[in-house]
TISE-48435 format. One record per atom (N, C-alpha, C): x, z, y; atom name; residue in one letter. Coordinates in steps of 0.001 Angstrom, whole numbers. Atoms other than C-alpha are relative to their C-alpha. Layout:
residues N
east	up	north	at	aa
X	Z	Y	CA	a
...
end
This chain:
residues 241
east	up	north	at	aa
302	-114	1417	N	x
-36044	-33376	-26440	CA	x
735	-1100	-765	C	x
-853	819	710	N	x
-33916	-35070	-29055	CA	x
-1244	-762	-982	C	x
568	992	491	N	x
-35471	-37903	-30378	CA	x
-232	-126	-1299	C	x
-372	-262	1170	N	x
-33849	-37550	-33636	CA	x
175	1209	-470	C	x
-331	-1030	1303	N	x
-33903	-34224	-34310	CA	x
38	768	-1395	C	x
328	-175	1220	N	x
-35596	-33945	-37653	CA	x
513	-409	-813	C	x
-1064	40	741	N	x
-33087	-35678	-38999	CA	x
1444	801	-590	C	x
-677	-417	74	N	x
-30684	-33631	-37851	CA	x
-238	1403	-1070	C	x
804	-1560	-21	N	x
-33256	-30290	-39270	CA	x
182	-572	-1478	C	x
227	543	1348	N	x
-33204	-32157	-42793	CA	x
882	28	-459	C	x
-1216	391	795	N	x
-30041	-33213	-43173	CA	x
1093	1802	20	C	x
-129	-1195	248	N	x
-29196	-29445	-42413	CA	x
-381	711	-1146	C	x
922	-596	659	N	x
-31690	-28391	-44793	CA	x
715	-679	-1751	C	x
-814	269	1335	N	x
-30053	-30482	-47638	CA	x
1356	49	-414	C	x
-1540	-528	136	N	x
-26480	-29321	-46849	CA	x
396	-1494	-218	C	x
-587	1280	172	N	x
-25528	-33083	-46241	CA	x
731	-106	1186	C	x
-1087	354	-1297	N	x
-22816	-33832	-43324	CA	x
-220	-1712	41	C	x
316	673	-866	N	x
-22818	-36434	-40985	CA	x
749	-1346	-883	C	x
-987	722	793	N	x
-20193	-38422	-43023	CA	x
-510	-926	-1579	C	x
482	643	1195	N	x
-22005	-38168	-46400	CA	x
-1316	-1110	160	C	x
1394	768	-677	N	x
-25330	-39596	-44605	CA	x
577	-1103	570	C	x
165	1376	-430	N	x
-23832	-42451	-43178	CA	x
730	-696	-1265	C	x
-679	882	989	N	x
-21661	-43286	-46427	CA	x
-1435	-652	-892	C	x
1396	194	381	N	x
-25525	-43349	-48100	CA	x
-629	-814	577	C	x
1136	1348	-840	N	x
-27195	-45776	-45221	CA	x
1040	-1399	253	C	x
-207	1219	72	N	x
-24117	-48211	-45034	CA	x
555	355	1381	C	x
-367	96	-1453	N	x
-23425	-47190	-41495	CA	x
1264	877	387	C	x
-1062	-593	-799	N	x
-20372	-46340	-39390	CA	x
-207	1726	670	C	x
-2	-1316	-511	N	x
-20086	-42416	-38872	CA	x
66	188	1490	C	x
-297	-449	-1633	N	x
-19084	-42574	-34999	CA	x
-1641	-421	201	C	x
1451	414	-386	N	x
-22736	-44613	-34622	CA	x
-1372	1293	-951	C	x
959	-1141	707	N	x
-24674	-41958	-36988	CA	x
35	1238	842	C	x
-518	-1648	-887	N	x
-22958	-38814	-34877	CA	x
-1016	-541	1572	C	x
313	242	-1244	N	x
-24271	-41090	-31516	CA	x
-1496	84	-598	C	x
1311	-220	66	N	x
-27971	-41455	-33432	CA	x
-410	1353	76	C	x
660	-1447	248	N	x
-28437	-37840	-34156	CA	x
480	980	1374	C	x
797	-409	-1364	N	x
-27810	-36710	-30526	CA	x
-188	-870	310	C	x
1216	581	-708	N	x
-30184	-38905	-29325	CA	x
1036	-734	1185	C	x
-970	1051	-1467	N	x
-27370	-41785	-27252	CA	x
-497	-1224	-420	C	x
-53	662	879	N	x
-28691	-44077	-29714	CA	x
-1214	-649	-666	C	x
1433	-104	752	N	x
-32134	-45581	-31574	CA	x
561	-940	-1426	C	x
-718	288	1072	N	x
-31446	-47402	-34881	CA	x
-154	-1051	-78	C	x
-191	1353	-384	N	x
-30411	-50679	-35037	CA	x
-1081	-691	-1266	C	x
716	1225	1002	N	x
-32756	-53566	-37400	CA	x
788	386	-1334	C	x
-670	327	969	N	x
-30163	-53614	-39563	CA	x
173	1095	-1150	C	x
148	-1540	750	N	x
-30085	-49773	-40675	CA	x
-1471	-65	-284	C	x
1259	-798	305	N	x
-33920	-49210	-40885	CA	x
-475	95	-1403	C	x
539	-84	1433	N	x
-34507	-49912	-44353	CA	x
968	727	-985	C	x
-1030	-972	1058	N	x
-31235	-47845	-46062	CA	x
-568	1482	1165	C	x
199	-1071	-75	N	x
-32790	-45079	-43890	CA	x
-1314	713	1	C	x
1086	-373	698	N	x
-36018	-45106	-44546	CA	x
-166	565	-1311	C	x
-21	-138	1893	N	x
-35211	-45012	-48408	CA	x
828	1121	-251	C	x
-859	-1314	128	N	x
-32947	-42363	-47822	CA	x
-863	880	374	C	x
1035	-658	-605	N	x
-35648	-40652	-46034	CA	x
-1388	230	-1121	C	x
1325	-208	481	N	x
-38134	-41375	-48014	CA	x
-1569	-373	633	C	x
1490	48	-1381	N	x
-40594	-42676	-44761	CA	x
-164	-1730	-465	C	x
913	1629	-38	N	x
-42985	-46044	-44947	CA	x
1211	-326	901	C	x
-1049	1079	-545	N	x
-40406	-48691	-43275	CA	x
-922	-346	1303	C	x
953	358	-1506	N	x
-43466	-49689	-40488	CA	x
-83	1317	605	C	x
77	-637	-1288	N	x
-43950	-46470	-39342	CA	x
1202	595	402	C	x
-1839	77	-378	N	x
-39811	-45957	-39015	CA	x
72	-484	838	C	x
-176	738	-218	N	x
-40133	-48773	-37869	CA	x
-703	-198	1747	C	x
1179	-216	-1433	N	x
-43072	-48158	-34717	CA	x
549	1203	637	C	x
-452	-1653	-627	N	x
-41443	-44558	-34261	CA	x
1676	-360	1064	C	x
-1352	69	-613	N	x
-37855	-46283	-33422	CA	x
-328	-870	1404	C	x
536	1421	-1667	N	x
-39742	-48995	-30398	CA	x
-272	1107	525	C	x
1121	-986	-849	N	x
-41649	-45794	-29448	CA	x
-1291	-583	266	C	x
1088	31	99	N	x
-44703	-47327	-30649	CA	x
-1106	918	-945	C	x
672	-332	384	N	x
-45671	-44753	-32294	CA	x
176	1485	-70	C	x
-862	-1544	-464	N	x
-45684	-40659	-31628	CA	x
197	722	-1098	C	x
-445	-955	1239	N	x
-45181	-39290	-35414	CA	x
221	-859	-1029	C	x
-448	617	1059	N	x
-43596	-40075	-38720	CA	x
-644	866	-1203	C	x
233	-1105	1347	N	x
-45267	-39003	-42371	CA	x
1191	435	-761	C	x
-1425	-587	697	N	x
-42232	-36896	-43563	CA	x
-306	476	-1356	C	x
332	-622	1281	N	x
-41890	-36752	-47181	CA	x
991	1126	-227	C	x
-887	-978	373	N	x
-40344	-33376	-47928	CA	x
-425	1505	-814	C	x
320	-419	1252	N	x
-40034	-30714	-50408	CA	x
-863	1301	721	C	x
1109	-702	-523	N	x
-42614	-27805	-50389	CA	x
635	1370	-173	C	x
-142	-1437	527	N	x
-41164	-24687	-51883	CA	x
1192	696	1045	C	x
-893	-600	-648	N	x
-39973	-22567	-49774	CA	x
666	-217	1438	C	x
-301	375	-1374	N	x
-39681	-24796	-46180	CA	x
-1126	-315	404	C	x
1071	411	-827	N	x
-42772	-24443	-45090	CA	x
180	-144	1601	C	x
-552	-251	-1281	N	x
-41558	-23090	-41928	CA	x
777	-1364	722	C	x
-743	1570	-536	N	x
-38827	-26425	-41531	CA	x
-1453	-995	146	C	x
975	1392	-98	N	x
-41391	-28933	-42185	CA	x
-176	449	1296	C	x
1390	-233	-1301	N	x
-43638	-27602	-39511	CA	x
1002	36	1185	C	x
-998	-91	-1064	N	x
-40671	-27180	-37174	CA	x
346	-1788	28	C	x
-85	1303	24	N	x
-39770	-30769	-38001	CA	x
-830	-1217	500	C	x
1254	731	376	N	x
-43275	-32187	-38188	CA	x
-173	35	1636	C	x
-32	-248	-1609	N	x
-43580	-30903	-34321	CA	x
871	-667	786	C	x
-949	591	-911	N	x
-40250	-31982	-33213	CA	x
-245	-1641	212	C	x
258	1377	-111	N	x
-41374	-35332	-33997	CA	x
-1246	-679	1022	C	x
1651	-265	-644	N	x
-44947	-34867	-32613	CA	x
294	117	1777	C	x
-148	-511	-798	N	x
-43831	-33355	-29554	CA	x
1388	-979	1168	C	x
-1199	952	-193	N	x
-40845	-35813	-28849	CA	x
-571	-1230	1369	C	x
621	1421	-962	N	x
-43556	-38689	-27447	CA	x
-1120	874	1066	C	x
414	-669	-1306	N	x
-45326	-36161	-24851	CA	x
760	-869	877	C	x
-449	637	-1124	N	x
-42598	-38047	-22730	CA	x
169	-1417	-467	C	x
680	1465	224	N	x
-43020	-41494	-22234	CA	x
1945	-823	-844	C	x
-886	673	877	N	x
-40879	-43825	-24521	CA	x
1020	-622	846	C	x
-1008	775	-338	N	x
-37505	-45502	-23535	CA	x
-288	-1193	88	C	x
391	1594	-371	N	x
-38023	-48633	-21543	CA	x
1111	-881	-642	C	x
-179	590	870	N	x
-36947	-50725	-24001	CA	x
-702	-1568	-390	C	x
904	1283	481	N	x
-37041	-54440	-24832	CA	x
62	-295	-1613	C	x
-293	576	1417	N	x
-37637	-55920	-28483	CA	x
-110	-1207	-795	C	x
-510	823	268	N	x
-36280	-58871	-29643	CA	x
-101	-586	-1509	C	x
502	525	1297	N	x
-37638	-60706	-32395	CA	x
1453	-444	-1088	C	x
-860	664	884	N	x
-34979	-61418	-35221	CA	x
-225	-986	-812	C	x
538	1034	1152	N	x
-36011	-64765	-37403	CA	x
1015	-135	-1078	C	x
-753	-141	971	N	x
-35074	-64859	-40470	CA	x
57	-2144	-780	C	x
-298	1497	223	N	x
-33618	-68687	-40342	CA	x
1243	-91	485	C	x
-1931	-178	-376	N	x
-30152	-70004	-39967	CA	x
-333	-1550	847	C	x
-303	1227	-424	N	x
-29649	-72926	-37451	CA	x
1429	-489	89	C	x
-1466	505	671	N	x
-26847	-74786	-38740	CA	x
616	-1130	967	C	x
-274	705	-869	N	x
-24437	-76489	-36414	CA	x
1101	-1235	-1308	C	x
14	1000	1275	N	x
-23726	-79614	-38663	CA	x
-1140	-54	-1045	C	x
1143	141	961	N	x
-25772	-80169	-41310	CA	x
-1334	998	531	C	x
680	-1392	-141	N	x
-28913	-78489	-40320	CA	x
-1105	444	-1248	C	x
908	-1002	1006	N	x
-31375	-76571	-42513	CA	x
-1568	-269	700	C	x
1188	-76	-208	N	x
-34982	-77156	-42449	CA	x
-724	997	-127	C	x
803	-1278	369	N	x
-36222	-73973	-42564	CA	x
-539	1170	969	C	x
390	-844	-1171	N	x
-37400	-72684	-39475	CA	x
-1134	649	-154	C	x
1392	-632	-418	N	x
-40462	-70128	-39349	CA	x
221	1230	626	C	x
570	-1468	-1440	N	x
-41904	-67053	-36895	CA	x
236	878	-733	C	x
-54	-1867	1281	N	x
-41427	-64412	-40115	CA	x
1151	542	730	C	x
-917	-1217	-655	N	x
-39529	-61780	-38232	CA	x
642	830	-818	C	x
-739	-994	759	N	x
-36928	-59857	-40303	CA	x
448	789	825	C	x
-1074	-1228	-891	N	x
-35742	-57520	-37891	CA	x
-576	-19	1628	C	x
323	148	-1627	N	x
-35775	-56564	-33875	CA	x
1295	224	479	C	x
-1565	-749	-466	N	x
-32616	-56135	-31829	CA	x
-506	1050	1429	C	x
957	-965	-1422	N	x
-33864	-53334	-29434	CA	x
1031	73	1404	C	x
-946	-87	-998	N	x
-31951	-53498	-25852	CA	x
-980	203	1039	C	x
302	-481	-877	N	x
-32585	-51846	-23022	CA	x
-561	-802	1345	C	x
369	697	-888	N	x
-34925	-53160	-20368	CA	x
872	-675	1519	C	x
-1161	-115	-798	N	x
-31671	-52674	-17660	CA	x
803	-1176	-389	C	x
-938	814	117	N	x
-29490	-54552	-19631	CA	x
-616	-1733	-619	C	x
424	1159	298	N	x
-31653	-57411	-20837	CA	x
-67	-1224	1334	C	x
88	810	-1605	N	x
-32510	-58452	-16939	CA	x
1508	-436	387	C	x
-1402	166	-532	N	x
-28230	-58900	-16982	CA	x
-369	-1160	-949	C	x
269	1067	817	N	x
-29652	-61523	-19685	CA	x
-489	-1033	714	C	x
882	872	19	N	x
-32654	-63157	-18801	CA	x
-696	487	1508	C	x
1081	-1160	-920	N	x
-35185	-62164	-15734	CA	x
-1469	-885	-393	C	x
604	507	483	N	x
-37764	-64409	-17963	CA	x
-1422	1532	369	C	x
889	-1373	55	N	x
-41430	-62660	-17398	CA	x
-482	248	-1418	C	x
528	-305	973	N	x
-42120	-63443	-20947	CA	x
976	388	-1089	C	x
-1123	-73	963	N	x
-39435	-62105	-23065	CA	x
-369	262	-1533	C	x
612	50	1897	N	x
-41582	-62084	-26538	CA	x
192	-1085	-109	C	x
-348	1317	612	N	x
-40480	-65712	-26189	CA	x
1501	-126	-104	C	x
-1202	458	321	N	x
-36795	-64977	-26997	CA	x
363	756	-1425	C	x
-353	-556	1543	N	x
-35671	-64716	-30601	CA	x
1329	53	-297	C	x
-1237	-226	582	N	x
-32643	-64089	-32093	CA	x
71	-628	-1657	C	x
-273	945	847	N	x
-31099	-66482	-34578	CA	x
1569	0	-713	C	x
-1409	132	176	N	x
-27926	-66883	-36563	CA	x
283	-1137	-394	C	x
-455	1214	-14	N	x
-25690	-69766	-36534	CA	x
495	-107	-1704	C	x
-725	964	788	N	x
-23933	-71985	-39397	CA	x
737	-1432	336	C	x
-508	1048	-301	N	x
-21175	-74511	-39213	CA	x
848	525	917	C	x
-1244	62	-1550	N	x
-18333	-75238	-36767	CA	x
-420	-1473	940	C	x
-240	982	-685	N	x
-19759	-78252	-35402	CA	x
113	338	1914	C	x
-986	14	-1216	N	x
-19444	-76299	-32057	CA	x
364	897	828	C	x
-1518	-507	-326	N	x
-16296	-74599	-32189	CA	x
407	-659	1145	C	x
177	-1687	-790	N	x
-15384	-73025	-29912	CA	x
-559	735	704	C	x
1111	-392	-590	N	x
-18238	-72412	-28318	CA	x
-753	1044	-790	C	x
934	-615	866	N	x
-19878	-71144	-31173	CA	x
348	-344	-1462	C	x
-539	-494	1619	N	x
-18617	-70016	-34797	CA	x
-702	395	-1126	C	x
1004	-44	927	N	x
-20047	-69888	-37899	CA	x
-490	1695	-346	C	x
261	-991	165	N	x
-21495	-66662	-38317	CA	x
-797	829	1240	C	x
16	-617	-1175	N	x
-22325	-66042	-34586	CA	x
-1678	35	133	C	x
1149	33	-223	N	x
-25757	-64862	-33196	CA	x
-434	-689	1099	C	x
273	937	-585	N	x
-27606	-66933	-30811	CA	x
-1213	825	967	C	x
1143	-493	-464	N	x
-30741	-65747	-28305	CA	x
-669	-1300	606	C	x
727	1366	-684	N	x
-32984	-68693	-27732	CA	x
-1348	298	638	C	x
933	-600	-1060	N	x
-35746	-68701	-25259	CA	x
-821	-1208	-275	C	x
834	1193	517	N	x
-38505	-70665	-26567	CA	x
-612	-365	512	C	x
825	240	-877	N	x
-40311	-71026	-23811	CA	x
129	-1711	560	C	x
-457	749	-584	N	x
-37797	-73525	-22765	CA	x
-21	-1278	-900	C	x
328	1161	1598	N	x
-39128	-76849	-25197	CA	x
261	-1535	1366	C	x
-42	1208	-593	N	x
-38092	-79649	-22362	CA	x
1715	116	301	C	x
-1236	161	20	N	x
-34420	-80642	-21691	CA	x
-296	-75	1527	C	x
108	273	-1114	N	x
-34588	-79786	-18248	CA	x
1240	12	1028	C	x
-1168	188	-362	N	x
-30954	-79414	-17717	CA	x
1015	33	-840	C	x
-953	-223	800	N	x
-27687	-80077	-19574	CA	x
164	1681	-515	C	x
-236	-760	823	N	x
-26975	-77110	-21756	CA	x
17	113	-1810	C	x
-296	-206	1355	N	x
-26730	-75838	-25276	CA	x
-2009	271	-706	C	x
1744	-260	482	N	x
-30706	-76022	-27156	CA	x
45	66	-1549	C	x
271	-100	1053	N	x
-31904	-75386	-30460	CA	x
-876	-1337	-703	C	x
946	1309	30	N	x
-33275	-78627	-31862	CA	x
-310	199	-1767	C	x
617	-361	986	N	x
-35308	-79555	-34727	CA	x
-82	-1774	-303	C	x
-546	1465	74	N	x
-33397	-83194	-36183	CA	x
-818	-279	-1258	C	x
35	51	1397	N	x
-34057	-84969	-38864	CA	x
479	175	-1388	C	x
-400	-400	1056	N	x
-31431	-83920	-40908	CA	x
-311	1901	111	C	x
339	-1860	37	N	x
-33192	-79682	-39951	CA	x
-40	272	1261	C	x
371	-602	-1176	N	x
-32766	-77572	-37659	CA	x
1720	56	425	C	x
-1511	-303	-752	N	x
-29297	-77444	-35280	CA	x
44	698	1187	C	x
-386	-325	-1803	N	x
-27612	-76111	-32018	CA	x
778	-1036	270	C	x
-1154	1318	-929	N	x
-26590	-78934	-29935	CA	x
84	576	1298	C	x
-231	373	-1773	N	x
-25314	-79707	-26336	CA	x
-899	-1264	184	C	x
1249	1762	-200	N	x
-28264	-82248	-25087	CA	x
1069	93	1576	C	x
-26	551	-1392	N	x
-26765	-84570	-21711	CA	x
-990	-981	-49	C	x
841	1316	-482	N	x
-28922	-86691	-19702	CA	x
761	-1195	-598	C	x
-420	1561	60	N	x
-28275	-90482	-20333	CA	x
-162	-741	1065	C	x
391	1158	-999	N	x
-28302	-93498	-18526	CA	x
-957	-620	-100	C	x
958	685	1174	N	x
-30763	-95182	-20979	CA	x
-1050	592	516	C	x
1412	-1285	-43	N	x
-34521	-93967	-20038	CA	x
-374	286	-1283	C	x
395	-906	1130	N	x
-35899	-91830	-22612	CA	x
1059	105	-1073	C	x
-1070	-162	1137	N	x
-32514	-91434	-24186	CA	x
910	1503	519	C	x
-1242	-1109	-264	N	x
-30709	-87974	-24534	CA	x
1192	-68	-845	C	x
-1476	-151	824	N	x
-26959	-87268	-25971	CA	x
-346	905	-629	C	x
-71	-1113	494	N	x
-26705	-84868	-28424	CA	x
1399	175	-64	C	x
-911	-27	120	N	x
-23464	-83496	-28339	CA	x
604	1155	-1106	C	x
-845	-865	801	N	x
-20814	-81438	-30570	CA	x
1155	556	815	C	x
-1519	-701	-846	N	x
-17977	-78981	-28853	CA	x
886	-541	-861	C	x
-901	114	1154	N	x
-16265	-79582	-32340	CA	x
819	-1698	146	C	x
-317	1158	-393	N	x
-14311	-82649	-31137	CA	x
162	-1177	-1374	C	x
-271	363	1696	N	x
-14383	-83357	-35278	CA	x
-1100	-814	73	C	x
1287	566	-3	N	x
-17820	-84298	-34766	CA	x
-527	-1100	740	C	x
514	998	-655	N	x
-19501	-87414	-33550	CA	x
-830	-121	892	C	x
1352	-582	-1241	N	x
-21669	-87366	-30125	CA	x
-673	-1180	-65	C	x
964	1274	455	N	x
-25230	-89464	-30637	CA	x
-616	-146	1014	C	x
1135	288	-837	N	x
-27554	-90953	-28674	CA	x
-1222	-354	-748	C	x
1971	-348	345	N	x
-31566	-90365	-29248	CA	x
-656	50	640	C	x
1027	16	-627	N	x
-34771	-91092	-28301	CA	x
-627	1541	-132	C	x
525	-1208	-571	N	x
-36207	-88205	-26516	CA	x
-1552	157	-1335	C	x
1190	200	1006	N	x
-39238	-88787	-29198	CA	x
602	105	-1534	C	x
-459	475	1797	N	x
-37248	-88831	-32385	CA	x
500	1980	124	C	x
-223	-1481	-169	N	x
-36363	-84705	-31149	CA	x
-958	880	231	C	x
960	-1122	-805	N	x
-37963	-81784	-31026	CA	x
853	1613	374	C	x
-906	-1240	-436	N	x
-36706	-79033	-28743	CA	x
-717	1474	-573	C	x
383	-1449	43	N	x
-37059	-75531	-30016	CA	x
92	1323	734	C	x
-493	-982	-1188	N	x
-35688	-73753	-27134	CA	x
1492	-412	788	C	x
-1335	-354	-618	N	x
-32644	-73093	-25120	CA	x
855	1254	-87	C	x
-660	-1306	180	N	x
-30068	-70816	-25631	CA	x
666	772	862	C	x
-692	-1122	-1086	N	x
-29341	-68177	-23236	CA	x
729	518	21	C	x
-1527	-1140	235	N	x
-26717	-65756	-24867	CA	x
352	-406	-1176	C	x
-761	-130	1300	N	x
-24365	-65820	-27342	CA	x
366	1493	-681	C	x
-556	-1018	160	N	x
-23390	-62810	-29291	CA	x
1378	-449	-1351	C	x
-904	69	514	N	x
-19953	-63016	-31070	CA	x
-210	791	-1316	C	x
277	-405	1209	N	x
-20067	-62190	-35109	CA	x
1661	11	-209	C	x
-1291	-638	676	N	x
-16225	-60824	-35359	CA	x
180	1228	-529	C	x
-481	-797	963	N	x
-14757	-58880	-38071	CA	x
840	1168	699	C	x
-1743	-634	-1066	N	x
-12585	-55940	-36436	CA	x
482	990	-1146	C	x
-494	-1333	488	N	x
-10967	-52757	-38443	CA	x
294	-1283	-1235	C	x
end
């Protein structure tokens, strides 16, 4: 059963092509053609230009795309499709008889951790989810608690080339002790950053470091920091076409 087919039964129904519907949500036609047969679920970033195009509450869009939830209230016109609706209204209904796509979901925060200057503005308000497949997440993480990894976007070059201004980040918050050299999310006094922490020689002293060889590498009392996590993946924020 196609996941999406009521989209497809609608967008039939209003004589709209695949082309004009994604010029309307903002989205790339090859990825709209992969949502509507069902290769596909809809990314964070679409749900709210297709809700409004739709016409559907944004939460339950929003519970229907996790597969938390087995129907959508479809607003649609009356005269004369009674028959569609109800064909529609079913396909949707009938869709979660089989059990939902094992699927993980990935908190998006809506905060920027700035590599240089950082930004004080860290909070839990979730703007978004990045949904990935339970298969390919374990090529991530094999964490048992994965509601403790968020997704973050960077600022700054302080460290280029590692990490570019614009790039996304997956931090694992679980991880709040410097328990081995790597890349962490910290929480300085000038905000919030991504550093490189090394051990020291000094007791209770860590390095903070910069890739950006522009930048200056410090030494800090393990007490004057607070770790916000560790960062597990990077995802690259390049421009292509």
């Amino acid at each position: 059963m196609n996941k999406w087919q009521w989209m497809n039964d609608i967008l039939t129904q209003r004589k709209i092509s695949q082309a004009e519907f994604a010029e309307k949500v903002d989205w790339n036609q090859a990825r709209v053609s992969e949502l509507l047969s069902n290769k596909r679920d809809i990314p964070s970033s679409k749900l709210y230009n297709i809700a409004k195009f739709f016409n559907l509450d944004l939460g339950e869009l929003t519970a229907y795309n996790l597969g938390k939830a087995d129907k959508i209230s479809l607003s649609l016109p009356t005269s004369g499709t009674t028959a569609a609706a109800e064909k529609i209204v079913n396909t949707v209904s009938s869709f979660f008889k089989k059990a939902p796509a094992d699927n993980i979901a990935i908190d998006i925060l809506d905060v920027t951790a700035c590599c240089g200057n950082g930004i004080d503005n860290f909070s839990e308000n979730v703007s978004g989810q990045w949904i990935i497949s339970t298969e390919d997440f374990r090529t991530i993480s094999h964490t048992s608690t994965p509601d403790k990894i968020k997704m973050l976007r960077i600022c700054g070059d302080s460290m280029e080339p590692t990490l570019k201004d614009g790039d996304w980040v997956l931090t694992d918050t679980s991880r709040r002790a410097p328990e081995s050299d790597g890349i962490y999310l910290l929480h300085l006094s000038t905000g919030l950053a991504v550093k490189r922490l090394q051990g020291s020689a000094e007791p209770n002293t860590i390095r903070i470091l910069s890739d950006n060889q522009h930048y200056k590498d410090e030494n800090a009392k393990l007490s004057d920091i607070i770790i916000l996590g560790r960062i597990i993946y990077t995802l690259k924020a390049e421009k292509v076409g």
